[in-house]
PDB file of N, CA, C and O in Angstrom:
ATOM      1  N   UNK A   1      74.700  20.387-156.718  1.00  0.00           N
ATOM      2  CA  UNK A   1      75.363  20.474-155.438  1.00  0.00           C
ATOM      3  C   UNK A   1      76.680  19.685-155.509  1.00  0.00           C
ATOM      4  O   UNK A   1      76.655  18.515-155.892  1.00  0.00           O
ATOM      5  N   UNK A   2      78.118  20.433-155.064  1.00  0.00           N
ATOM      6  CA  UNK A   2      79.289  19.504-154.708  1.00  0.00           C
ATOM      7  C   UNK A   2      79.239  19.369-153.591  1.00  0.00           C
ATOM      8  O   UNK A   2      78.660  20.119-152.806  1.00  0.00           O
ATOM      9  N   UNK A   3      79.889  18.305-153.314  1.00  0.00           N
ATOM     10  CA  UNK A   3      80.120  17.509-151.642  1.00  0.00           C
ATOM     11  C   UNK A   3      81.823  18.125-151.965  1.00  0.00           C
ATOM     12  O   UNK A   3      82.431  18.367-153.008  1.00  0.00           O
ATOM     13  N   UNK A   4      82.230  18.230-150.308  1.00  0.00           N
ATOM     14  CA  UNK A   4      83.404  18.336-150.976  1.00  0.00           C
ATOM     15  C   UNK A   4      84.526  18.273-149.190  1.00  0.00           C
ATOM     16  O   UNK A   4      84.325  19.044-148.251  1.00  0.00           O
ATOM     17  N   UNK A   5      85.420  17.356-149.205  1.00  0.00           N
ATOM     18  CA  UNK A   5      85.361  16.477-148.062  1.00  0.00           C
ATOM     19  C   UNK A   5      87.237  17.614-147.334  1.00  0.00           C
ATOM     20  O   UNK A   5      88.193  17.841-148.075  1.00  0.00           O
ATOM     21  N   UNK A   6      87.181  17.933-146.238  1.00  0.00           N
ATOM     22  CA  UNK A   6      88.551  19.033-145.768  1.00  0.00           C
ATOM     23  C   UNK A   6      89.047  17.708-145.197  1.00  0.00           C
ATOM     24  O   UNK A   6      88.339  16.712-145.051  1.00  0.00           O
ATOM     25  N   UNK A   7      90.016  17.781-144.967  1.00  0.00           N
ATOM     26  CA  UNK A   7      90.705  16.846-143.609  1.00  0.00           C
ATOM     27  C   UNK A   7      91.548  17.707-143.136  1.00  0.00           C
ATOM     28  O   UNK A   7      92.362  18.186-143.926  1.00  0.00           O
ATOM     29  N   UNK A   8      91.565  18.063-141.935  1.00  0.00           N
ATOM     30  CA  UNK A   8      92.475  19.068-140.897  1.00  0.00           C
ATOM     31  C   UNK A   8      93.438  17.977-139.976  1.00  0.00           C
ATOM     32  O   UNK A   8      93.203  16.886-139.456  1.00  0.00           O
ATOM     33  N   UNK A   9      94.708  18.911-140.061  1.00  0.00           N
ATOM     34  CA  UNK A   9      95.540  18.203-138.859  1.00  0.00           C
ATOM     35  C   UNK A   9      95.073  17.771-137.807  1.00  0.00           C
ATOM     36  O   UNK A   9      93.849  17.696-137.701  1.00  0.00           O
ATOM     37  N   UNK A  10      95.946  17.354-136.707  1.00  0.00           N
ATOM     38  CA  UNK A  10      95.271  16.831-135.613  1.00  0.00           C
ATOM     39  C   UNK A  10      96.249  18.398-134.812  1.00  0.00           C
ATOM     40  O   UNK A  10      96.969  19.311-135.216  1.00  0.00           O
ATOM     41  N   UNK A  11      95.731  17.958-133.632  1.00  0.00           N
ATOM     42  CA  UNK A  11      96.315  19.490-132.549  1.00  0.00           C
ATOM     43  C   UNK A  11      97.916  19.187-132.613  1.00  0.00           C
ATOM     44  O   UNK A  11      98.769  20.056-132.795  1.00  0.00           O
ATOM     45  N   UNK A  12      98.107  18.132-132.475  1.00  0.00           N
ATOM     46  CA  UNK A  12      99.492  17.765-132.297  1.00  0.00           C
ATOM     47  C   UNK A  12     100.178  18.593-133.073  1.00  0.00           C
ATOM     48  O   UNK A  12     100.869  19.555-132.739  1.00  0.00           O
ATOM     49  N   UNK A  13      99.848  17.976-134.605  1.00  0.00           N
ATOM     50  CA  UNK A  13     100.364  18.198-136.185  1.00  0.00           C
ATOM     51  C   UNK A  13     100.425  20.036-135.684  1.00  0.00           C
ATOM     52  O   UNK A  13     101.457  20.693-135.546  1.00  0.00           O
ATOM     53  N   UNK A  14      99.699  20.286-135.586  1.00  0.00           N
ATOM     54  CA  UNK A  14      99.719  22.377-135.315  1.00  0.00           C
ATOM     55  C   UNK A  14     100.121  22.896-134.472  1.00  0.00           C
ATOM     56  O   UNK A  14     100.346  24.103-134.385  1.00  0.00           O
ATOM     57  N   UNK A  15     100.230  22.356-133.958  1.00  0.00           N
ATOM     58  CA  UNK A  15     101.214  23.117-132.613  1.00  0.00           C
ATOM     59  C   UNK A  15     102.653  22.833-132.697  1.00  0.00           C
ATOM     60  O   UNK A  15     103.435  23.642-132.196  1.00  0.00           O
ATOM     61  N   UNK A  16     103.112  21.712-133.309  1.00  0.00           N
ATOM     62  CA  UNK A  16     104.423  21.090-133.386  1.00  0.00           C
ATOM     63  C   UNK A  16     105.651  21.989-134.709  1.00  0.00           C
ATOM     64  O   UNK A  16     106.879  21.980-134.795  1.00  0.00           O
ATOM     65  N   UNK A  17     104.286  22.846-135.765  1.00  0.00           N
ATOM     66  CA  UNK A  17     105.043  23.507-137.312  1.00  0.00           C
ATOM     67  C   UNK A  17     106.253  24.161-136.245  1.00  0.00           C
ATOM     68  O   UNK A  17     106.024  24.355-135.052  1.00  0.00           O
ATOM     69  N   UNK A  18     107.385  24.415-136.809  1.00  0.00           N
ATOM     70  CA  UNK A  18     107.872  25.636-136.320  1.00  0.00           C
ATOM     71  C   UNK A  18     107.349  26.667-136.790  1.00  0.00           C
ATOM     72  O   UNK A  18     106.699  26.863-137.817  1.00  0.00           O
ATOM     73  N   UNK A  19     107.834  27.630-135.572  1.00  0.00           N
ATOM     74  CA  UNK A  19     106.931  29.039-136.247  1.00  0.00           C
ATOM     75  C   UNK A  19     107.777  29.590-137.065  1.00  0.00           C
ATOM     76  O   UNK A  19     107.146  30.243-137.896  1.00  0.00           O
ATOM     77  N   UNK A  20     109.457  29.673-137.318  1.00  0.00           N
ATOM     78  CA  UNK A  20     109.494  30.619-138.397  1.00  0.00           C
ATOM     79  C   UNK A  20     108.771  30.003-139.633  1.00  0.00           C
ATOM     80  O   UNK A  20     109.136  30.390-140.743  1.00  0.00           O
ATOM     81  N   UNK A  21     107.863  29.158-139.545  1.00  0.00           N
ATOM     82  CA  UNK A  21     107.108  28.161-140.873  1.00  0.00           C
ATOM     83  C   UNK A  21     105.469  29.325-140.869  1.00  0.00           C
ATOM     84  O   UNK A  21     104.631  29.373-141.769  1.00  0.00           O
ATOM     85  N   UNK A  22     105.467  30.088-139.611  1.00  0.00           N
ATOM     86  CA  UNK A  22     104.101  30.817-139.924  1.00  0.00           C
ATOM     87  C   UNK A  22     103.935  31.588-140.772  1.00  0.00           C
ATOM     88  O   UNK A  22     104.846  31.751-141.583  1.00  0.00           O
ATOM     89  N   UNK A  23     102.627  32.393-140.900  1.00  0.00           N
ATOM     90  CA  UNK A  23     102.883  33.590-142.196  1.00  0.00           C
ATOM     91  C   UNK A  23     103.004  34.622-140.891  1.00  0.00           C
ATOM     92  O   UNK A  23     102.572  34.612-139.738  1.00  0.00           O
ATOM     93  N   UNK A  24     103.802  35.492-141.674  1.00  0.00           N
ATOM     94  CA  UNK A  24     104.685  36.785-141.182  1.00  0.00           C
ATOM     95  C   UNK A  24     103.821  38.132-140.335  1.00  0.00           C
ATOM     96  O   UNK A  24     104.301  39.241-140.101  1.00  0.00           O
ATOM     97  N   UNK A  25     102.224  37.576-139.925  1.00  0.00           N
ATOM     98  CA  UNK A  25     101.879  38.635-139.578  1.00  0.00           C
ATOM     99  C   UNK A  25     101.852  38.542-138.343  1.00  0.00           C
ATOM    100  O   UNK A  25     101.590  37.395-137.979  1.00  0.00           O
ATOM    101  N   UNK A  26     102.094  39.627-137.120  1.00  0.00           N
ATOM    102  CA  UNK A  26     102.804  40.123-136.317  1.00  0.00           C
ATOM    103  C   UNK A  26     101.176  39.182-135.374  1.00  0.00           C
ATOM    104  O   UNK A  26     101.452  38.344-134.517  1.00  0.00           O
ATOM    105  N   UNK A  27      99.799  39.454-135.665  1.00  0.00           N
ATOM    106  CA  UNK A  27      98.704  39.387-135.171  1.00  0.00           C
ATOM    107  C   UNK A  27      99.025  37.806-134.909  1.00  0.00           C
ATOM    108  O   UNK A  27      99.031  37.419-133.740  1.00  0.00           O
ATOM    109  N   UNK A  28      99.248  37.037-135.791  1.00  0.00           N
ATOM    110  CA  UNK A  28      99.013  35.361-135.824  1.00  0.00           C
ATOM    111  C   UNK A  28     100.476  35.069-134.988  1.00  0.00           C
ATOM    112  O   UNK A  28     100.466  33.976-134.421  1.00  0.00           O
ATOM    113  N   UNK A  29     101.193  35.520-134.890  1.00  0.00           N
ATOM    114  CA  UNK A  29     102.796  35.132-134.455  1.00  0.00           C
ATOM    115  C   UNK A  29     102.191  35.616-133.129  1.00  0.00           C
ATOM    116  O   UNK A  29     102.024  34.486-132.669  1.00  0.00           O
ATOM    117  N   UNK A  30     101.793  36.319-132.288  1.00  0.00           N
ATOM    118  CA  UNK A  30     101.429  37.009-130.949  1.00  0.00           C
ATOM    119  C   UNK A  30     100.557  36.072-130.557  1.00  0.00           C
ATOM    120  O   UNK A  30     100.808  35.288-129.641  1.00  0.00           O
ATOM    121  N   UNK A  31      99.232  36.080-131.359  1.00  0.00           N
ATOM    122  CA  UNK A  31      98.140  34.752-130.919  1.00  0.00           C
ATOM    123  C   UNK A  31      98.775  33.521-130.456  1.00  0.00           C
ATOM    124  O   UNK A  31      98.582  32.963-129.376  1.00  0.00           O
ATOM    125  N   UNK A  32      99.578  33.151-131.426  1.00  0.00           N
ATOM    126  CA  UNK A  32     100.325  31.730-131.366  1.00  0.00           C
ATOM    127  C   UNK A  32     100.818  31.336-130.307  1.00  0.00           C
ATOM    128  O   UNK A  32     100.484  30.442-129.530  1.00  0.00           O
ATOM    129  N   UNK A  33     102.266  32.606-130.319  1.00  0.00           N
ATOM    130  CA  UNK A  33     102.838  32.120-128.964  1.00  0.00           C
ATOM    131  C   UNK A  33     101.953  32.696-127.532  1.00  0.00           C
ATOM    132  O   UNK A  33     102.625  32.313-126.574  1.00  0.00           O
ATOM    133  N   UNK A  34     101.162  33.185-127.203  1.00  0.00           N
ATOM    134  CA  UNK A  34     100.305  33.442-126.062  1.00  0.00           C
ATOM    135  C   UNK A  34      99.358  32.233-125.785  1.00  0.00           C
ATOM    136  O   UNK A  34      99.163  31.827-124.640  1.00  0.00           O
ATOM    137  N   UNK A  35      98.836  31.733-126.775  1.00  0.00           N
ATOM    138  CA  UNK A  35      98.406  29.915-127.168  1.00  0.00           C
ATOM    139  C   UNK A  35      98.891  29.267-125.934  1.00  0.00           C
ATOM    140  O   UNK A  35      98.503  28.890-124.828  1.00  0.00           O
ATOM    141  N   UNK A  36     100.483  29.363-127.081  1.00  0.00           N
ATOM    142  CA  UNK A  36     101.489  28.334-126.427  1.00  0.00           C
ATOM    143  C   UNK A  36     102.186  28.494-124.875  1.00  0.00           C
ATOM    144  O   UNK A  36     102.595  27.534-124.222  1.00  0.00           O
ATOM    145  N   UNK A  37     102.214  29.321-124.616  1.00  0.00           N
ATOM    146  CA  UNK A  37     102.640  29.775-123.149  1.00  0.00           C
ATOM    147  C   UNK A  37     101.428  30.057-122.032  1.00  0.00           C
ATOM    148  O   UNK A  37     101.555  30.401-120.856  1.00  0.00           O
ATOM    149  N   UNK A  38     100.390  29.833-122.684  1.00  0.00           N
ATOM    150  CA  UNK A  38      98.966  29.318-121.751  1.00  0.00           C
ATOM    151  C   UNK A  38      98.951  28.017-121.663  1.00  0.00           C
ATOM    152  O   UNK A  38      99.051  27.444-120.579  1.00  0.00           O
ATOM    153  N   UNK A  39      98.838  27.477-122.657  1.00  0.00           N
ATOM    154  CA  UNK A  39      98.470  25.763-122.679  1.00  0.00           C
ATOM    155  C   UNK A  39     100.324  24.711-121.816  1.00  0.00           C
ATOM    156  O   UNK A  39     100.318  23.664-121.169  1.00  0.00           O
ATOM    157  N   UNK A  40     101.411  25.472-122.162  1.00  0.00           N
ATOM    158  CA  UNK A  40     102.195  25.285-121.201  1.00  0.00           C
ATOM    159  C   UNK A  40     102.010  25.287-119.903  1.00  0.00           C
ATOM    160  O   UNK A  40     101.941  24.285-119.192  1.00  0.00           O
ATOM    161  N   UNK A  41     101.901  26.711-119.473  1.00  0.00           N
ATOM    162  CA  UNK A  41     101.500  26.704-117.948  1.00  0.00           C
ATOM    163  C   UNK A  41     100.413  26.093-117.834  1.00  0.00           C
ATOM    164  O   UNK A  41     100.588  25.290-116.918  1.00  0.00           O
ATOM    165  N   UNK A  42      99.300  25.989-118.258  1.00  0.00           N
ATOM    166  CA  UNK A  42      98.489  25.088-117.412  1.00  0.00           C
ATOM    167  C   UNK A  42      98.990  23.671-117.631  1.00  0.00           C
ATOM    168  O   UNK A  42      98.210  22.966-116.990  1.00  0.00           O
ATOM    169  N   UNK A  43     100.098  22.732-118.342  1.00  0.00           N
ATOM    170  CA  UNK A  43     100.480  21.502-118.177  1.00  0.00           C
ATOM    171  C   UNK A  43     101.409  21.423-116.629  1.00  0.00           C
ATOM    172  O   UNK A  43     101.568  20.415-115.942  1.00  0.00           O
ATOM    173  N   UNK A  44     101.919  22.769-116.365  1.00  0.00           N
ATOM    174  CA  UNK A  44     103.056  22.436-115.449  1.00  0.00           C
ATOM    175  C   UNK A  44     102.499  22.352-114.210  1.00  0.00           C
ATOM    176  O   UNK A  44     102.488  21.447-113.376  1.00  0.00           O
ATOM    177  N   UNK A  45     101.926  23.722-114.235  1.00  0.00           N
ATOM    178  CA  UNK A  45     101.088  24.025-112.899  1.00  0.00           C
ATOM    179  C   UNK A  45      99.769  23.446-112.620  1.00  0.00           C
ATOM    180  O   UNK A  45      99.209  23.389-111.526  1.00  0.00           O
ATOM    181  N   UNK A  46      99.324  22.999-113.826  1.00  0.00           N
ATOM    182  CA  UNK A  46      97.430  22.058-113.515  1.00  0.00           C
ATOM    183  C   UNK A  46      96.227  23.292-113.286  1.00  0.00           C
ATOM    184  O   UNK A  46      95.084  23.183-112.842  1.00  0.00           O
ATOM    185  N   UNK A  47      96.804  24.228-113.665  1.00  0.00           N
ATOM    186  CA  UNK A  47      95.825  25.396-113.077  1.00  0.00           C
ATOM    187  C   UNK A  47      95.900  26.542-114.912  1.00  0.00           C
ATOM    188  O   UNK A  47      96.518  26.634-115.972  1.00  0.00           O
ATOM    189  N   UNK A  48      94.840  27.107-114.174  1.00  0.00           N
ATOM    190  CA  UNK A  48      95.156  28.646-115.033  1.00  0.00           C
ATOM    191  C   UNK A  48      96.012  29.523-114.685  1.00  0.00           C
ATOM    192  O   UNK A  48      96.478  29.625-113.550  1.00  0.00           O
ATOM    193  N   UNK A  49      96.350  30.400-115.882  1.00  0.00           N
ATOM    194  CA  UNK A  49      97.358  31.359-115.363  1.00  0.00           C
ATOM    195  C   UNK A  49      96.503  32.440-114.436  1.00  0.00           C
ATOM    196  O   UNK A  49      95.552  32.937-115.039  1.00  0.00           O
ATOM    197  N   UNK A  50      96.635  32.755-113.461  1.00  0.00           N
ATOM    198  CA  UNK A  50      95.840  34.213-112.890  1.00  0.00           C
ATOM    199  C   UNK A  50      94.866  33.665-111.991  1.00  0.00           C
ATOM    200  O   UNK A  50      94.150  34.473-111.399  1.00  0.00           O
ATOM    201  N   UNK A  51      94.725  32.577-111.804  1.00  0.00           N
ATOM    202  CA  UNK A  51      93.725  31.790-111.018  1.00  0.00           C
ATOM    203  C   UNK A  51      94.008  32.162-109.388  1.00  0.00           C
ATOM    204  O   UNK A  51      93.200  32.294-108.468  1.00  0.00           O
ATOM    205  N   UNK A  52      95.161  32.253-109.402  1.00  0.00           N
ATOM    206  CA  UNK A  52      95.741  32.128-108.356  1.00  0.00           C
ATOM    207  C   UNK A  52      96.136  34.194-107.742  1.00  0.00           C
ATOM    208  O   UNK A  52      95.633  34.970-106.930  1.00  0.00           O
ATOM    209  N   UNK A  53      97.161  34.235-108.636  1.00  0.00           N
ATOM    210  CA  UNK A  53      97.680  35.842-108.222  1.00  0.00           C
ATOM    211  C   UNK A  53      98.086  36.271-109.596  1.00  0.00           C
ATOM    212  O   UNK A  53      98.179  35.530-110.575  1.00  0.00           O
ATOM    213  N   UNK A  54      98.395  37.981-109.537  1.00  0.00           N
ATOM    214  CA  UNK A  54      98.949  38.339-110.791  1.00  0.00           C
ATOM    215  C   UNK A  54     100.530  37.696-110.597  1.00  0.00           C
ATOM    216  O   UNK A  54     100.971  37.441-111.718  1.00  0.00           O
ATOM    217  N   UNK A  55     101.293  37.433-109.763  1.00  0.00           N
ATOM    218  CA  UNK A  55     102.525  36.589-109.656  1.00  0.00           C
ATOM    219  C   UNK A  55     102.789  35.904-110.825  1.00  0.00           C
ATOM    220  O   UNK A  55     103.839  36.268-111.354  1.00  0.00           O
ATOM    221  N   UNK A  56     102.199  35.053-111.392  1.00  0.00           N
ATOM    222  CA  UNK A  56     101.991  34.276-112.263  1.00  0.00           C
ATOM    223  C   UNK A  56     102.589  34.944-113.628  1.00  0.00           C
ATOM    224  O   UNK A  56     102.787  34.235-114.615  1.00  0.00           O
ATOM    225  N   UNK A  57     102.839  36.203-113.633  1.00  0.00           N
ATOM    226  CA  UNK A  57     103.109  36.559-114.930  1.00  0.00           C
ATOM    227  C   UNK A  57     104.447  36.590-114.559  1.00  0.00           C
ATOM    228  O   UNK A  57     104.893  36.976-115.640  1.00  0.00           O
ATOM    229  N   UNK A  58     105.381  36.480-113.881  1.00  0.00           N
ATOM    230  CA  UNK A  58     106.544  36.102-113.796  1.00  0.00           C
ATOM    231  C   UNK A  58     106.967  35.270-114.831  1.00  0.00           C
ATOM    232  O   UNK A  58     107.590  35.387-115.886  1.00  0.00           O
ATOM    233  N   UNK A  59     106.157  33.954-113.861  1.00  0.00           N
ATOM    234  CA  UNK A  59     106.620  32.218-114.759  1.00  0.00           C
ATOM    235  C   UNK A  59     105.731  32.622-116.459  1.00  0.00           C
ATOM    236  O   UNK A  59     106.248  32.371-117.547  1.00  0.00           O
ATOM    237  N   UNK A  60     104.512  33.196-116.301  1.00  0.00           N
ATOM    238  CA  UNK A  60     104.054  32.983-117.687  1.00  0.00           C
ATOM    239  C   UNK A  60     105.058  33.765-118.433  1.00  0.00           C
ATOM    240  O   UNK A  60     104.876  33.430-119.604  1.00  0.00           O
ATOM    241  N   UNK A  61     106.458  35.016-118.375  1.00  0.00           N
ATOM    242  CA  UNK A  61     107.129  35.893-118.654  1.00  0.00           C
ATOM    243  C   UNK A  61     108.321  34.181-119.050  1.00  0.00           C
ATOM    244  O   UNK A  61     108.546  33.656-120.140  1.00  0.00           O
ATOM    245  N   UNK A  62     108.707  33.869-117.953  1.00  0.00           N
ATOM    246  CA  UNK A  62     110.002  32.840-118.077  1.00  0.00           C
ATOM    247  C   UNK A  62     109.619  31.674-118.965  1.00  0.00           C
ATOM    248  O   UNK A  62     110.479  30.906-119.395  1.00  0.00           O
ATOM    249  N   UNK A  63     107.796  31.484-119.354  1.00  0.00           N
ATOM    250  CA  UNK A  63     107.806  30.465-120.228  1.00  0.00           C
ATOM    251  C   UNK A  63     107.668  30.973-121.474  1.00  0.00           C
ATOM    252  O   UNK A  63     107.973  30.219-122.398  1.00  0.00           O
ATOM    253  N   UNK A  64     107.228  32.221-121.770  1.00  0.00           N
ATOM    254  CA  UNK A  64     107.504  32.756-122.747  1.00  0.00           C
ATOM    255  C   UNK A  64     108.801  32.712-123.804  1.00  0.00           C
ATOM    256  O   UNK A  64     108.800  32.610-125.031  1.00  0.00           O
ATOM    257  N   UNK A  65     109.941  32.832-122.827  1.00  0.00           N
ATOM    258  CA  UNK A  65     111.374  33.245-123.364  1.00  0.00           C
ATOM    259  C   UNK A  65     112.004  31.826-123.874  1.00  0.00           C
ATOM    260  O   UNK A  65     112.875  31.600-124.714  1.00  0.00           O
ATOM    261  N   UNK A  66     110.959  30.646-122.751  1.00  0.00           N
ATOM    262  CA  UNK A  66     111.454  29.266-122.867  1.00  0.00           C
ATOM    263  C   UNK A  66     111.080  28.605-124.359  1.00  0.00           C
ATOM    264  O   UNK A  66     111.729  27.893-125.126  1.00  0.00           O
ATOM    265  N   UNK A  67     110.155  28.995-124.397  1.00  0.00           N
ATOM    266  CA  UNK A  67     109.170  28.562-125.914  1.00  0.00           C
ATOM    267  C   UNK A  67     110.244  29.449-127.060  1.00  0.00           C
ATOM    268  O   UNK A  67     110.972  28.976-127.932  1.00  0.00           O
ATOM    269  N   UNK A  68     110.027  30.816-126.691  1.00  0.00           N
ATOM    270  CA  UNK A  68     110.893  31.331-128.113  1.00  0.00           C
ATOM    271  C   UNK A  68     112.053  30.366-128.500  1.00  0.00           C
ATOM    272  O   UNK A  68     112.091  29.725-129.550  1.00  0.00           O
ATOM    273  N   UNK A  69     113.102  30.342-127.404  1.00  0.00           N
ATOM    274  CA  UNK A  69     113.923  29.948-127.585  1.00  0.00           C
ATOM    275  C   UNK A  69     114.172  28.712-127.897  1.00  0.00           C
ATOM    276  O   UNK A  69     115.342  28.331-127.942  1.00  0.00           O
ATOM    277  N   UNK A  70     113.264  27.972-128.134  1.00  0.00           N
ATOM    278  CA  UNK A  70     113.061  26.362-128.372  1.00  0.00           C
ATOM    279  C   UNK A  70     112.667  26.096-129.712  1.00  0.00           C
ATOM    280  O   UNK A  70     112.952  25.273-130.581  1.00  0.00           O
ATOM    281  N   UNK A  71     111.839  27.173-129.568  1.00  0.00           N
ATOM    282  CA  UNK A  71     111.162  27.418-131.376  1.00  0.00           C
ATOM    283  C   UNK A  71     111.226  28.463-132.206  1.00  0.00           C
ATOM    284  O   UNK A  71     110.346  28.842-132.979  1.00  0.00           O
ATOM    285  N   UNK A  72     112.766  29.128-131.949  1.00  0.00           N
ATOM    286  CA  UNK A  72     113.161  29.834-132.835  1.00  0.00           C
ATOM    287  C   UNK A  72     113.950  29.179-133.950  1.00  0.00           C
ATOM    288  O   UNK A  72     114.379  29.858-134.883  1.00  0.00           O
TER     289      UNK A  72
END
């Protein structure tokens, strides 16, 4: 039997890579930033997205464009 010991980033460390640093598939780049523009809105607003009204896809639309553009 081997033992054999991983050590993983912390959340910080992974969320912080830039993404043109991801691998190139269209599936993980979509996951990512939908991640990131959930876990945004719920810092701003304290809520879920949709909790409230479909409205919400407005701002989740304007934080979208905010993130690209920060982490392009």
């Amino acid at each position: 039997m081997v033992e054999c010991l991983l050590e993983y980033s912390s959340f910080e460390e992974a969320v912080a890579i830039p993404w043109r640093s991801l691998p190139t598939s269209q599936e993980v780049s979509k996951l990512y930033l939908a991640m990131r523009v959930i876990e945004r809105f719920e810092e701003l607003e304290s809520r879920n997205p949709g909790d409230t009204s479909i409205v919400d896809l407005r701002e989740d639309q304007k934080l979208m464009k905010e993130l690209c553009e920060a982490y392009e």
